[in-house]
N, C-alpha and C positions, 0 to 999 in steps of 0.2 A: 317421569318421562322427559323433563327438560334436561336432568343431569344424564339421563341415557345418551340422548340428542346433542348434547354440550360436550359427553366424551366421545360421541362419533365424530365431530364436526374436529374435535383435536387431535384425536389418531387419525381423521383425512387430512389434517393439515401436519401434523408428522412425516405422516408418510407420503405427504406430499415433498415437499422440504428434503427428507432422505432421498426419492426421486429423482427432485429438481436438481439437488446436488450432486447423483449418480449424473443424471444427463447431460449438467454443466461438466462436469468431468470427462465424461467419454466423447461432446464432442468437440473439446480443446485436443483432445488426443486426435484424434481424428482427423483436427485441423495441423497438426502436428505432424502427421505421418504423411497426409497429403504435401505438405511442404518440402519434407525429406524426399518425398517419392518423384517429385516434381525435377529435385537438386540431382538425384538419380537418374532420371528420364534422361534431362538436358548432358550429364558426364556419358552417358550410354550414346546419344545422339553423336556426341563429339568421338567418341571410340568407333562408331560405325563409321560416321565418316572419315575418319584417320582410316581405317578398313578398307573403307572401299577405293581411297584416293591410293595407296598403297596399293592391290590391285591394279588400278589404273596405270600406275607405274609399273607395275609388273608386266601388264602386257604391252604398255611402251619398248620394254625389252625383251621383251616376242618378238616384237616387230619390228626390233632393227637389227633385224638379225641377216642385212643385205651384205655388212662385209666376208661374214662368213660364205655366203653364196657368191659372191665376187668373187672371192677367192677358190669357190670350186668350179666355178666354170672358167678358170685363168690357168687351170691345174689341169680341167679339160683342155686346151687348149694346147698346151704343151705336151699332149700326149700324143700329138697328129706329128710329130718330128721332132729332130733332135733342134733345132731352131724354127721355133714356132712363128718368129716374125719375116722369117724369110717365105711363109708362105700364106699367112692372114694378114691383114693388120684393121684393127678398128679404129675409125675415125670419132664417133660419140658411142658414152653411153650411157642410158638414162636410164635410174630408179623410178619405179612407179608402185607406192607400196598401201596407197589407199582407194585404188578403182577395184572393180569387180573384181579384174584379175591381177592381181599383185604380180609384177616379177619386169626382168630388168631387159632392157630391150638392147642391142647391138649396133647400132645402126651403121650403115656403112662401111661393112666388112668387104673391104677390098681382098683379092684372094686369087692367087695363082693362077686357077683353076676354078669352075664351076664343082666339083667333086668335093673343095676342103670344106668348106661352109655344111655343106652337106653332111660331111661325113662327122664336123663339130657336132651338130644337130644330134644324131644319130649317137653318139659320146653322152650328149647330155641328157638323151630320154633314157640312157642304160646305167644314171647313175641312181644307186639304192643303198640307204641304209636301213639294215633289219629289214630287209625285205620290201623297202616300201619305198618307193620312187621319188626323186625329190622335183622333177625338172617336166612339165611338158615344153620343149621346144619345139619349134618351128623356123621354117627358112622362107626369108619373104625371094620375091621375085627376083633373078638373075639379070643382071645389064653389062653388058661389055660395057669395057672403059676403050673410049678412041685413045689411040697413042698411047697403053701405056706399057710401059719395057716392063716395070714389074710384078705389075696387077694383071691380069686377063677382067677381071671383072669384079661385077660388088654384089653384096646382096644384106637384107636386113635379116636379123633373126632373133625369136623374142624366145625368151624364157622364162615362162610361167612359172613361178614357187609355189608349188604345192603345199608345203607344209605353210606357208604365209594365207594362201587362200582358203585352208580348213581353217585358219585361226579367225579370219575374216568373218567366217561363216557362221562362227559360233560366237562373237561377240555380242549378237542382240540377246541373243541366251545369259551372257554375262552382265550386261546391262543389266535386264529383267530382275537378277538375284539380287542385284545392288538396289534396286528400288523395293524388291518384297523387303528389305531388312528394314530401311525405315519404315515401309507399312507396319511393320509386328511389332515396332515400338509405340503406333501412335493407335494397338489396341489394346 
């Protein structure tokens, strides 16, 4: 009974031993791949972010995309006569491309005529590409000019960029994507 007893007690401690050495093996491994995965995580961390700031700059240049539209509403502009400053002329003009309404304002369009401002207006709500409208405008309020031989009057008129204000409108949308990306890494 006691050599029974004396060879169970050594195949438990065998097979303890085989075990304990499986166990020390699998969790140095372990310890192992955790480290690897860890090296992995932080290079995955630094690609999203290169990602997502890259975006960022991508729609920094979305969004300066004012000389383009400068330049089609100066195109506008010259389409109301063969000398478009003998019968507008703009005193300021301001870019506004991070308020609700994006777009570029006129102000101080001295002008002929009450009818040129107007009919600018009207020019820039009818310009389209592929079918899809790029400009709401509007004509602010008309004022004679006293005394003046060239001007009959002035008036403000703002144009809305549309295609700036749909990009607007989708940016918390793009935001959102850029922060699910680090969420899915840190599951």
């Amino acid at each position: 009974a006691r050599l029974a007893v004396l060879g169970a007690a050594v195949v438990l401690l065998a097979l303890g031993g085989v075990l304990g050495k499986q166990y020390h093996a699998l969790t140095t491994q372990r310890g192992e791949l955790r480290n690897k995965n860890k090296k992995l995580l932080a290079a995955l961390e630094k690609k999203v972010a290169v990602q997502n700031r890259t975006e960022e700059v991508q729609e920094w240049a979305e969004e300066a995309i004012w000389p383009d539209e400068l330049l089609n509403v100066v195109q506008q502009m010259q389409t109301l006569g063969s000398h478009p400053t003998e019968q507008l002329m703009v005193q300021e003009l301001t870019l506004d491309t991070v308020s609700r309404t994006p777009g570029l304002t006129l102000r101080n369009v001295y002008a002929t005529e009450w009818q040129v401002p107007t009919d600018l207006v009207k020019k820039l709500n009818a310009v389209e590409v592929e079918g899809v409208r790029l400009y709401d405008a509007a004509q602010g309020v008309w004022n004679d000019v006293r005394g003046g031989a060239r001007f009959k009057g002035k008036a403000d008129v703002r144009v809305q960029l549309r295609q700036l204000l749909a990009f607007h409108d989708d940016a918390p949308k793009r935001a959102k994507i850029r922060k699910e990306r680090f969420k899915e890494l840190s599951r």
